[in-house]
C-alpha positions in Angstrom: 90.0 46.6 84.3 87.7 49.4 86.0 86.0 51.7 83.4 87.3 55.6 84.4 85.2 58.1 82.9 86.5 62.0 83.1 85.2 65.5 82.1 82.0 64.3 79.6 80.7 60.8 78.3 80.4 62.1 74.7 84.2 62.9 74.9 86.3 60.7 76.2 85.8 56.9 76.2 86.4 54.0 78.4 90.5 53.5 79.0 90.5 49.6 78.1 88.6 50.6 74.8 91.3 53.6 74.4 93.9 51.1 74.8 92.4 49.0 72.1 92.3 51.3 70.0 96.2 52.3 70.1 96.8 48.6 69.6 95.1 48.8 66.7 97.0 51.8 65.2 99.9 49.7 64.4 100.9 49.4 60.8 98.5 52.6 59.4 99.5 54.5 56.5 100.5 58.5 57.0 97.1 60.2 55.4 95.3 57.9 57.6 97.5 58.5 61.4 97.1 62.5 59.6 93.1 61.8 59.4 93.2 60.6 63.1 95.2 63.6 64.3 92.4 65.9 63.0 89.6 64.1 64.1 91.6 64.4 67.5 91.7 67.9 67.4 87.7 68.4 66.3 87.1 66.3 69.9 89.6 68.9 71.9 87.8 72.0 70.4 84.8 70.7 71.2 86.5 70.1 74.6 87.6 73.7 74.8 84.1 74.9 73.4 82.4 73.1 76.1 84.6 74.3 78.9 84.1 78.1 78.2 80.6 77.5 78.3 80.7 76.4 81.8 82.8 79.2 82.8 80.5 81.8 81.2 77.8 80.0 83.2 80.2 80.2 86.8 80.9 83.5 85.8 76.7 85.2 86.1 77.5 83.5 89.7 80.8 85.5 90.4 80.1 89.2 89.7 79.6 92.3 91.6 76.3 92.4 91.9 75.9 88.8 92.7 74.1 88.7 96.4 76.7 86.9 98.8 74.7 83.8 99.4 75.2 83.1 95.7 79.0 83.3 95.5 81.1 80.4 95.0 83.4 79.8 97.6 87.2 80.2 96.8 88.9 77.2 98.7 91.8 78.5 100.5 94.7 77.0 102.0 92.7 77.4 105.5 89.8 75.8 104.2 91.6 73.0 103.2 93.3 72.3 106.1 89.6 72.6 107.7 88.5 69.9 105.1 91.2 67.8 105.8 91.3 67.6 109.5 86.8 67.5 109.3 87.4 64.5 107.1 90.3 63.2 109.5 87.9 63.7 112.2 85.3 61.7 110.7 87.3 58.7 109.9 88.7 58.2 113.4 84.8 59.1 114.2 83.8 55.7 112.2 86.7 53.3 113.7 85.9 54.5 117.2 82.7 53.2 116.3 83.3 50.3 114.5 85.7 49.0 117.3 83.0 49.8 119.9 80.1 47.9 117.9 83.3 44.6 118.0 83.4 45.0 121.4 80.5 45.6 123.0 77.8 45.1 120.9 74.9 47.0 120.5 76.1 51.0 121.4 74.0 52.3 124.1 73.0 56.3 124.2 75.3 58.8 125.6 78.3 60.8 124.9 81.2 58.6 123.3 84.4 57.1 125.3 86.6 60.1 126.3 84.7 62.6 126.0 84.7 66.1 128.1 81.1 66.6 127.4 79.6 70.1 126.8 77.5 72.9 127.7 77.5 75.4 130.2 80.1 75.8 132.3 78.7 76.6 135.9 81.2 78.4 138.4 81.1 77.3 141.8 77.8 78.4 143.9 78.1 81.9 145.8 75.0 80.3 148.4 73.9 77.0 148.9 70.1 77.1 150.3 68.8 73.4 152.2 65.5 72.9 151.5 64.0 70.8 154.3 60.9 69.4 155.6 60.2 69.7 159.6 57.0 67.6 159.7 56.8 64.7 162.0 56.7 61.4 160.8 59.3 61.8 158.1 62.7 60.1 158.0 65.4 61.9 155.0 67.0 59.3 153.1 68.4 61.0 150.4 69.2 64.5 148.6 69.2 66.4 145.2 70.9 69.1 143.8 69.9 71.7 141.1 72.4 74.8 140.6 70.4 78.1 139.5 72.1 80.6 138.3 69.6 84.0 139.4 69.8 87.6 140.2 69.6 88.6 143.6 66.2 90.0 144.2 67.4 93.3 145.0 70.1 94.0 142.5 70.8 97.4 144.2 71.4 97.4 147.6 71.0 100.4 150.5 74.4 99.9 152.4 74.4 102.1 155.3 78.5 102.6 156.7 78.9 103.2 160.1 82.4 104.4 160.5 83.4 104.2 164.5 85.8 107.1 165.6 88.6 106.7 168.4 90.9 108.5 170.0 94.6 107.7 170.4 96.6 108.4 173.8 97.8 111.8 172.4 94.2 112.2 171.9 93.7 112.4 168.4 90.8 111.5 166.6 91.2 108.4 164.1 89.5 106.1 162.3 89.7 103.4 159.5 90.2 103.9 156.5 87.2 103.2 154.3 86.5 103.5 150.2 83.8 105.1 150.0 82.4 107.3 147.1 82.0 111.3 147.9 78.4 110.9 146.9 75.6 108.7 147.7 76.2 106.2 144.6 78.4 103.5 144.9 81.6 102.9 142.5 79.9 99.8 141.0 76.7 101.4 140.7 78.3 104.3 138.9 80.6 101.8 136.7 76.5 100.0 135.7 75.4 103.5 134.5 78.2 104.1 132.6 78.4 100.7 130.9 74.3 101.2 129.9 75.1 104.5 128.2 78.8 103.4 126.6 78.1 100.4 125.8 75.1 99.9 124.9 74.2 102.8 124.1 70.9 104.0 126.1 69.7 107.6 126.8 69.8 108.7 130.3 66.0 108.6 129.9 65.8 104.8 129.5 68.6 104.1 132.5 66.7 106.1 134.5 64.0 104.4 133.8 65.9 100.7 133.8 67.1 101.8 137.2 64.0 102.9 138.9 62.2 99.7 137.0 64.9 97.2 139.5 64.3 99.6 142.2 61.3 101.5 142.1 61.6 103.2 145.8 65.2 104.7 144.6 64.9 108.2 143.2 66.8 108.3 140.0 66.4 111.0 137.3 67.6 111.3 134.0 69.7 114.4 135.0 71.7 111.9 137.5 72.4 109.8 135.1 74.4 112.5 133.1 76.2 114.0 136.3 77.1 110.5 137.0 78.5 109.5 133.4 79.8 112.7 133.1 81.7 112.8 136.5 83.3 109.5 135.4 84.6 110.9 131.7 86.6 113.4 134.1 87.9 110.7 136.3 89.0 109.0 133.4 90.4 111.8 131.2 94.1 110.8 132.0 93.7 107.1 130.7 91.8 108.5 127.4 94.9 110.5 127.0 97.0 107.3 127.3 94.5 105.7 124.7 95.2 108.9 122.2 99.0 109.1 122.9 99.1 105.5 121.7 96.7 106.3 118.5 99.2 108.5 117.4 102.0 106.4 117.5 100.6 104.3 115.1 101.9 104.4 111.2 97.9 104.5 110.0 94.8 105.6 112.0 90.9 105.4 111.2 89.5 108.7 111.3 85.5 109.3 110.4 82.2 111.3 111.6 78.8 111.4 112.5 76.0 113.8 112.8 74.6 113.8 116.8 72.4 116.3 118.2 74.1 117.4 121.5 72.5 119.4 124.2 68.9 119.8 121.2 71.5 121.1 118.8 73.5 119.9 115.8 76.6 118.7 116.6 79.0 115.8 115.4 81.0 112.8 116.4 84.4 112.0 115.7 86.3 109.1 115.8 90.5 107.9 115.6 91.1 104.6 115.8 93.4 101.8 115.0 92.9 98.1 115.6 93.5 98.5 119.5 92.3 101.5 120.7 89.9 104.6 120.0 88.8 107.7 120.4 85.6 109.5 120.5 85.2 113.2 120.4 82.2 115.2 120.7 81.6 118.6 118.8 79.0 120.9 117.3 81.9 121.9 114.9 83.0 119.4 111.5 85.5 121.8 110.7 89.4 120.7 110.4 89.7 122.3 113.9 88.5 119.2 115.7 91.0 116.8 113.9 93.8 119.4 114.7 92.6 119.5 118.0 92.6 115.6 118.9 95.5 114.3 116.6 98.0 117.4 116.4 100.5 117.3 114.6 100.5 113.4 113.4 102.7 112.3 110.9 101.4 109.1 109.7 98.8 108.1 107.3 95.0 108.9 107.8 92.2 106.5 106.4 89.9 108.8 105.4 86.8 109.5 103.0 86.4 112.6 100.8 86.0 115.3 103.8 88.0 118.2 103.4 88.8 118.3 107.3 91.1 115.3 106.6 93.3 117.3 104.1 96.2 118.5 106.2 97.0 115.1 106.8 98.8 112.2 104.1 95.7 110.0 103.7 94.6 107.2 102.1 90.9 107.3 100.1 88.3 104.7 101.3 88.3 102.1 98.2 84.8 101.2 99.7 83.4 104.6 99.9 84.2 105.5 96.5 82.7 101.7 95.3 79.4 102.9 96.9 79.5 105.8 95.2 80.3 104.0 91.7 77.8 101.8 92.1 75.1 104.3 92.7 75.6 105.4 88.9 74.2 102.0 87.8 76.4 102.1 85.0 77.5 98.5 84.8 81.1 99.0 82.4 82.2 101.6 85.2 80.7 99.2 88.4 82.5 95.9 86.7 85.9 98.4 86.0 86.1 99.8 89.3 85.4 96.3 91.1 87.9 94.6 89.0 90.1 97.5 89.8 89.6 97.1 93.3 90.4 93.1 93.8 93.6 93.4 92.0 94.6 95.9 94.4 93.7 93.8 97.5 95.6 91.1 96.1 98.7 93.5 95.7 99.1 93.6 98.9 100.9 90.1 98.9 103.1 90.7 95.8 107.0 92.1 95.7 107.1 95.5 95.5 108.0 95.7 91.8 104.8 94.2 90.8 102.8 96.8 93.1 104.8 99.5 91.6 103.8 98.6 88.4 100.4 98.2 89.1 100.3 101.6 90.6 101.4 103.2 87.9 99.3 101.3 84.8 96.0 101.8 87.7 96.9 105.7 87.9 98.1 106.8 84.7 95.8 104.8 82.3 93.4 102.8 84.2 91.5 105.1 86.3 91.5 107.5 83.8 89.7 105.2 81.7 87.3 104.6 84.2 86.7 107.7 84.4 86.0 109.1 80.7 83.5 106.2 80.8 81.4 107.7 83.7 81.8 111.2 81.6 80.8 109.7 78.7 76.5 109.6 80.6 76.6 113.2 80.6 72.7 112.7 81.4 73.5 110.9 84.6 74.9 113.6 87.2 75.8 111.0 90.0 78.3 109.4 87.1 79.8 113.8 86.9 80.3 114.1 90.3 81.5 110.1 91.0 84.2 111.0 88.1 85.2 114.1 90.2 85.6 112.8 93.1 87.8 109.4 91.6 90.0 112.2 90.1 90.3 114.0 93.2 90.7 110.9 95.3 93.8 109.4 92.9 97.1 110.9 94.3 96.0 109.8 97.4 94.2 105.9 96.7 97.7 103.7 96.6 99.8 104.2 100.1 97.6 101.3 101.3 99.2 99.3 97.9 102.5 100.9 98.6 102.5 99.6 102.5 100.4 96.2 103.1 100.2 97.4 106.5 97.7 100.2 105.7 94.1 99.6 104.5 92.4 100.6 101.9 88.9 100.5 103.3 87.5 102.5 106.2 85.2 99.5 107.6 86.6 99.6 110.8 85.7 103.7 111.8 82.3 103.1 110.3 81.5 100.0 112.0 82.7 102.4 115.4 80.2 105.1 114.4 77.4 101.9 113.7 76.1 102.5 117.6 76.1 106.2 117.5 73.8 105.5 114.4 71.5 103.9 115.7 71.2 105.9 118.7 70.4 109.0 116.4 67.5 106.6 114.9 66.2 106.1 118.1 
């Protein structure tokens, strides 16, 4: 019989000897099965002993301040199903190769029978240039071919349009019709200046000087860069209005902002979002005017921090604004509490709506209030004061996203938004 060890050595014993022993039990007297039964139960609380150890020693890896790189992985139902189709993989891997090594021997280099290959995937050539010799004495007896994939060497392009006039038999002037830009830059060309300062980000001082760096003989100033970008926002203020009609008809939008200097003063930038579209909206004002201004009269839920602007609105707090600003106390009861706090309200979001009623009500009316008489309790520590105030404030307003799955509890998405505006103010 094969020998099965389980959990720990010094615990458990081999079955066949285990079997054995329960032969041998036969015929005892009752103080002596009584003695076994107790020894027995000195092995399973030694057992138990052993096994909270371990979790006490998991648990330093699984706490809130324990860098991501040295959290345990929870194994999910996806990550299963990964597992299982990896391992899958690799066993039909290992009879594809064993029946290749039965029938042809020795496997040579090269990708394996039925396979598509990989890399790059090359679109079909826009030019084909013949490189040839013309000398004399030489007879061609064969070709290669090597696809380049380049930029032409003048990436803008002078066009001039000469646009021939006629006349008709009444005598009318006509010609054809032709689109063509009412200025000297081309659509596309305009469309590439816009994409370097939307998209990536850059100050007409760097396109102007990206532009003149691909053509130096074309006169391009940073001051045309911004009539041009500018020129298109106009053109393309009846899709933005599309974009915000359909940001307001969503039950929950994003809504954040940023300090930007605008024009060489202070000024701000605002965004409303939800997981499809956005909007961006410039201001030297952070007053509750802007807000009113972009969203109206919205009736659904903002996802908001703090910011008073926000108030006219029903919101719900960032859960991840106010852990940042737990955290900052470096009281550890209060960071542990308010992270604990904060998972079991995640996970809500899949239960009945009993359960998350109940939870809303023990988090709101005994919880949090705990939490916060602990971080009153370090009347020393004034971040703890003021994180207590704002937790207080922030209550009525931290459970819609509990309530309705469909609405977060995190802000993640306007901030990561904002992230480029950021960085261009650190430029």
């Amino acid at each position: 019989m094969t020998e099965v060890y389980e959990f720990r050595n010094e615990f458990l014993m081999p079955i066949d000897e285990t079997v054995a022993q329960l032969k041998g039990l036969r015929g005892l007297k009752e103080d002596e099965y009584i003695g076994i039964i107790l020894s027995q139960q000195g092995v399973i609380r030694e057992q138990q002993d052993y096994i909270e150890e371990l979790e006490n020693e998991l648990r330093k890896h699984d706490n809130p301040h324990t860098p991501s790189s040295k959290k345990r992985k929870e194994k999910t139902d996806r990550n299963r199903e990964k597992e299982e189709t990896e391992e899958k993989k690799e066993e039909e891997t290992e009879e594809e190769k064993v029946a290749e090594t039965e029938d042809e021997g020795e496997r040579f280099p090269g990708k394996s029978k039925g396979s598509n290959g990989g890399g790059i995937s090359i679109p079909d050539p826009d030019d084909v240039n013949h490189h040839t010799l013309d000398e004399d004495g030489l007879e061609e007896v064969d070709t290669r071919e090597k696809t380049v994939i380049e930029l032409p060497e003048k990436l803008f392009r002078v066009v001039k349009h000469v646009i021939h006039v006629y006349k008709d038999e009444d005598g009318q002037e006509v010609e054809p019709e032709v689109d063509l830009p009412e200025r000297i830059y081309g659509k596309r060309f305009q469309a590439f200046v816009t994409l370097l300062r939307g998209t990536c980000g850059a100050s007409h001082e760097k396109i102007a000087e990206v532009v003149q760096g691909i053509r130096p003989d074309l006169s391009f100033s940073p001051t045309t860069s911004l009539n041009i970008t500018d020129n298109i926002s106009k053109q393309l203020e009846g899709e933005r209005q599309e974009i915000l009609e359909q940001v307001k008809q969503n039950k929950f939008v994003h809504m954040d902002e940023t300090p930007l200097r605008i024009d060489g003063a202070n000024g701000w930038v605002w965004v409303f979002a939800t997981k499809q579209n956005v909007v961006y909206e410039s201001s030297r004002s952070r007053s509750k005017e802007v807000p009113e201004r972009v969203m109206g009269n919205y009736g659904g839920t903002g996802v908001v921090d703090g910011y008073g602007a926000y108030n006219d609105y029903t919101r719900q707090r960032n859960w991840e604004h106010l852990r940042r600003e737990v955290g900052d106390t470096k009281i550890e009861e209060a960071v542990t509490h308010y992270h604990e706090l904060y998972g079991r309200a995640k996970k809500m979001k899949e239960k009945p709506p009993p359960e998350r009623e109940r939870f809303i009500r023990k988090a709101r009316d005994s919880e949090f209030p705990a939490l916060i008489a602990t971080l009153r309790e370090h009347e020393g520590n004034k971040k703890a004061t003021e994180t207590a105030t704002k937790i207080e404030n922030a209550l009525p307003d931290m459970f819609r996203g509990v309530r309705d799955p469909d609405i977060p509890l995190d802000n993640n998405h306007a901030e990561r938004l904002l992230r480029k505006v950021v960085v261009h103010r650190k430029l």
